[in-house]
Phi, psi and omega in degrees: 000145196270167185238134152240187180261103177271127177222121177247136156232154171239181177293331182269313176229158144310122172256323184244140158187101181199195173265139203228126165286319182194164158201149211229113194225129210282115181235179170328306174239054202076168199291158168235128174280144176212116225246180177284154200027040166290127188294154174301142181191150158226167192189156186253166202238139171235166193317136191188183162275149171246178166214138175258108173261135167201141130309099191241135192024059153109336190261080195329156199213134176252133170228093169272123178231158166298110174246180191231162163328121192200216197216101160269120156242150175249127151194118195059044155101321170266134196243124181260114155238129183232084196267170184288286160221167170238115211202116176304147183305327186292342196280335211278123186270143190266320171286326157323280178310324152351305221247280180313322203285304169311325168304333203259308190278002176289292168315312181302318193282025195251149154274106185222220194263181173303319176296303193296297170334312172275298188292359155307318182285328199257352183280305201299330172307284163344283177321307181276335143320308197298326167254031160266276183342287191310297219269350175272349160285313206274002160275350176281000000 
């Protein structure tokens, strides 16, 4: 299987930078995949599951993470993604996401302004990704 070049960034750190088989990332109108010579695109990324497939020592390898609103481009062979965050499923503490997702839906149900109100909505989205990933890694 061909390899391309994956470069994940988030706001805070670099997550992925390497050689890559496929990747699989959650848009607007369902996941989308992307293989080695995939024609140029861009496309925007919503809170979702990701999936990394790579080869390390000989061995297919899945790396499943939480993402956030973000950006995908292919162009020539390299795929740029640059999301808000990104969090391997192992990383994710399920009580910690827990504790936000009730906190974010506590805010939504408050009467305050619009603006607060829509960031309430993208803290609680975030939160219910984050503990979806998680609980759907630890059943496999």
């Amino acid at each position: 299987m061909n390899a391309f070049s994956l470069h994940i960034l988030t706001a805070f750190k670099p997550f992925f930078d390497g050689k890559c088989l496929s990747l699989v990332v959650p848009t607007p109108s369902g996941m989308y995949g992307i293989q080695a010579k995939h024609s140029d695109f861009v496309g925007s990324i919503v809170p979702g599951e990701m999936k990394i497939t790579c080869e390390e020592d000989g061995e297919i390898k899945v790396i499943t993470a939480a993402v956030a609103d973000g950006i995908v481009r292919v162009e020539g062979g390299d795929v740029l993604v640059l999301a808000d965050t990104v969090e391997r499923a192992e990383e994710i503490d399920e009580n910690r996401a827990q504790a936000a997702y009730e906190k974010a839906l506590e805010d939504s149900a408050q009467q305050r302004s619009v603006r607060e109100y829509y960031a309430a909505q993208a803290r609680l989205a975030r939160a219910v990704n984050r503990l979806k990933v998680k609980r759907h890694t630890i059943k496999r």
